[in-house]
C-alpha positions as a Markdown table, in Angstrom:
| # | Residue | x | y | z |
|---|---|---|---|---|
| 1 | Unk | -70.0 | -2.3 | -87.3 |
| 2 | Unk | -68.2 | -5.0 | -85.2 |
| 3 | Unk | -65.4 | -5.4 | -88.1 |
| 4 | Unk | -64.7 | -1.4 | -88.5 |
| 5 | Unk | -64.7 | -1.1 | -84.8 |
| 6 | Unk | -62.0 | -4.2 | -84.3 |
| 7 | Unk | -60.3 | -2.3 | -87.2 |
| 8 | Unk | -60.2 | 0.7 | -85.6 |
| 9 | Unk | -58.7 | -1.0 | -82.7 |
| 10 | Unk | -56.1 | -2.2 | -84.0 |
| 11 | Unk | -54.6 | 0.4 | -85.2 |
| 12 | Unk | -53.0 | 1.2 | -81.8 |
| 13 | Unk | -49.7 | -0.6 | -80.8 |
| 14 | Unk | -47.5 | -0.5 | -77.6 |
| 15 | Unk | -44.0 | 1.4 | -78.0 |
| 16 | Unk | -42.1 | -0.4 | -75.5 |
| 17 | Unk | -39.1 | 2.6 | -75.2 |
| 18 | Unk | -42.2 | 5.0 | -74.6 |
| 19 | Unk | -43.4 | 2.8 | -71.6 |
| 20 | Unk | -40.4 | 2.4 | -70.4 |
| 21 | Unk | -40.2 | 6.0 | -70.1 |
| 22 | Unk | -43.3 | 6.0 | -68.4 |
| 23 | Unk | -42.2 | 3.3 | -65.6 |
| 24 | Unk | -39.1 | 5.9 | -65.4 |
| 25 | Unk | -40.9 | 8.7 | -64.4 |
| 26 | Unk | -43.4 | 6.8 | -62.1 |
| 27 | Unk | -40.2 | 5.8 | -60.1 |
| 28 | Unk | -39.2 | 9.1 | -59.7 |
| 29 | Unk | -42.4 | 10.0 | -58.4 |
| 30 | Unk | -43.6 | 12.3 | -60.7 |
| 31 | Unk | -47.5 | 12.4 | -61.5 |
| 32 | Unk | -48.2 | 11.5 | -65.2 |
| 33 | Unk | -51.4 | 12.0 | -67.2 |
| 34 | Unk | -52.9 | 11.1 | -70.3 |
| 35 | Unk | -53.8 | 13.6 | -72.6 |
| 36 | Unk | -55.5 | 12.8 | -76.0 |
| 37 | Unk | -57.8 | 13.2 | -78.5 |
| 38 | Unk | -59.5 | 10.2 | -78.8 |
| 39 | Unk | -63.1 | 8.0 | -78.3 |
| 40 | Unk | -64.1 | 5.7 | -76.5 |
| 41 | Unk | -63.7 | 2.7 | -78.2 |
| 42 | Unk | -59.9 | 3.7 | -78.4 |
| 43 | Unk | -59.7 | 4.0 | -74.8 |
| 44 | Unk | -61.7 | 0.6 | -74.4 |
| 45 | Unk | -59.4 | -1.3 | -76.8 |
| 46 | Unk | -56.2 | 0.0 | -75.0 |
| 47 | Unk | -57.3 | -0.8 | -71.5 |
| 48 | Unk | -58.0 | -4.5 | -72.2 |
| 49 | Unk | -54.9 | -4.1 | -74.1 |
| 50 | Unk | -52.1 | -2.4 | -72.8 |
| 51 | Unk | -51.9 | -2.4 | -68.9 |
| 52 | Unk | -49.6 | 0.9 | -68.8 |
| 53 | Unk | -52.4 | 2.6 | -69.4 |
| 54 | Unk | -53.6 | 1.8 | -66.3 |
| 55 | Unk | -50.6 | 3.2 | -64.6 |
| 56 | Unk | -51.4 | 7.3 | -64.6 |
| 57 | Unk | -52.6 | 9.9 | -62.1 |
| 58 | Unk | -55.4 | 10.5 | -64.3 |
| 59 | Unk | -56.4 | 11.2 | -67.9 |
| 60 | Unk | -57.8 | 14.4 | -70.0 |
| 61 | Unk | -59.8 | 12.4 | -73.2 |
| 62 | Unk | -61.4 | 14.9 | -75.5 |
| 63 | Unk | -64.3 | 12.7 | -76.1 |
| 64 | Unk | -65.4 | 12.8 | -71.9 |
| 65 | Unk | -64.5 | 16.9 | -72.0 |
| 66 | Unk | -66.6 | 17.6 | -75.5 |
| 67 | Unk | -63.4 | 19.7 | -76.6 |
| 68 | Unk | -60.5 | 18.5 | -78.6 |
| 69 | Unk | -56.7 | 19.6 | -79.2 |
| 70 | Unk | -55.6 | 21.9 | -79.6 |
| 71 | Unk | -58.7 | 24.1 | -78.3 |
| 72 | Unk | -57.2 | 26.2 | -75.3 |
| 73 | Unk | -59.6 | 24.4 | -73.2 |
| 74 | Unk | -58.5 | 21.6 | -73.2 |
| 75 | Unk | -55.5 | 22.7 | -71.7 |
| 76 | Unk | -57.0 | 24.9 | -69.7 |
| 77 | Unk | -58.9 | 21.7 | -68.2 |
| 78 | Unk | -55.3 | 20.1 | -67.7 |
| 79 | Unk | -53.6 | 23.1 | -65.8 |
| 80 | Unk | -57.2 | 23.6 | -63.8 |
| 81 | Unk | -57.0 | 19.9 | -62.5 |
| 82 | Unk | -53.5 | 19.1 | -61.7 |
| 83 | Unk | -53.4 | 22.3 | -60.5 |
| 84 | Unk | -49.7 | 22.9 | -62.4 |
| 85 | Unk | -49.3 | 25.5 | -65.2 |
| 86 | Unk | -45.9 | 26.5 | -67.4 |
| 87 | Unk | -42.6 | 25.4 | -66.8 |
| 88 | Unk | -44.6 | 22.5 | -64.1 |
| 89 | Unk | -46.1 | 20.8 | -67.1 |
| 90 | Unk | -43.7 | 18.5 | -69.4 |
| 91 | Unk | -45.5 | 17.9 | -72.3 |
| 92 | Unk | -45.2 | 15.2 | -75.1 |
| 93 | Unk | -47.8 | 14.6 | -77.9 |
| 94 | Unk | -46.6 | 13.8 | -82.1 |
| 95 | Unk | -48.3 | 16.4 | -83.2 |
| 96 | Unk | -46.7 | 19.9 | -84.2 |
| 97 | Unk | -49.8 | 21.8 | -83.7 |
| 98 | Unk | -50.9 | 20.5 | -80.5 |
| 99 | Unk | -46.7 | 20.4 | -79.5 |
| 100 | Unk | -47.3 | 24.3 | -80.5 |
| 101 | Unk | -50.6 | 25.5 | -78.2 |
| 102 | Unk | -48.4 | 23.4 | -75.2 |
| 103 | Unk | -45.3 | 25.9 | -76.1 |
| 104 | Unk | -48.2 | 28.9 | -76.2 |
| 105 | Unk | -49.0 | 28.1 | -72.7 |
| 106 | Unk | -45.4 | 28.0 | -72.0 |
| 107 | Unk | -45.1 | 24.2 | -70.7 |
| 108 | Unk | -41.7 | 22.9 | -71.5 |
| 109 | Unk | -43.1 | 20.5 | -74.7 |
| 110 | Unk | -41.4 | 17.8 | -76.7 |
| 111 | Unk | -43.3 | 17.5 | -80.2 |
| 112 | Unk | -42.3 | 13.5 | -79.8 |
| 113 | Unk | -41.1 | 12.3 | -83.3 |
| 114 | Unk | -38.6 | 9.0 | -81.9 |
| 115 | Unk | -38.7 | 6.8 | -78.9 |
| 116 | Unk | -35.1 | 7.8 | -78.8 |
| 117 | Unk | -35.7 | 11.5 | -79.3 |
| 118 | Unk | -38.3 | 12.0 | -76.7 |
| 119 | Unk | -36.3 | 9.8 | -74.3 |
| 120 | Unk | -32.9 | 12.1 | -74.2 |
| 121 | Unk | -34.8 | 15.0 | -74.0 |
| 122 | Unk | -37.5 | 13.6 | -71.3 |
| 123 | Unk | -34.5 | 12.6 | -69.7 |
| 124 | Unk | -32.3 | 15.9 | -69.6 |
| 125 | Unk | -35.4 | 18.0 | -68.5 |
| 126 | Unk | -36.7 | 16.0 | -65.7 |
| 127 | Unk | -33.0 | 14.1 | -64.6 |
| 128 | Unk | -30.6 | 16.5 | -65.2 |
């Protein structure tokens, strides 16, 4: 079990553009949140991992709310706790489905696909 889970693990890597990014937008003052489908020995392996991930307002993890994207609730859980809803809520996440129930609930959403990519457009919605 100890060799799948470390397998697992180590699946996950740091993009460095991504938390730049991140460190961007924590400058400016803006809250950020985590917002994934994911268990916990994910979450585990990337906090002894990754310090960034320390660095958020808070965190929506599908495994602690039973309900997984791109469920409405989920997002419903989101909007209910930062107390933001629509245009408020910049959304990232790689997938085109869950990218797609963000649009639905009419956050402005990037579907990221390239560090670069997601950079410009992070960067002209929130910077100008």
């Amino acid at each position: 079990m100890l060799d799948f889970r470390q397998a697992f693990s180590d699946l996950f890597t740091e993009i460095s553009e991504m938390v730049w990014l991140h460190a961007r937008i924590r400058a400016a003052k803006i809250p950020t949140w985590i917002f994934s489908n994911t268990n916990d020995w994910a979450v585990t392996h990337i906090r002894e991992r990754f310090p960034f991930f320390a660095n958020f307002d808070g965190y929506f993890l599908s495994y602690q709310l039973g309900i997984m994207k791109p469920h409405a609730g989920i997002y419903e859980a989101a909007e209910r706790t930062t107390g933001c809803c629509g245009g408020e809520i910049l959304y990232i996440d790689d997938s085109a489905e869950n990218a797609a129930a963000g649009v639905a609930r009419g956050w402005r959403t990037i579907q990221h696909i390239s560090p670069d990519q997601t950079i410009l457009q992070t960067e002209r919605i929130l910077f100008g």
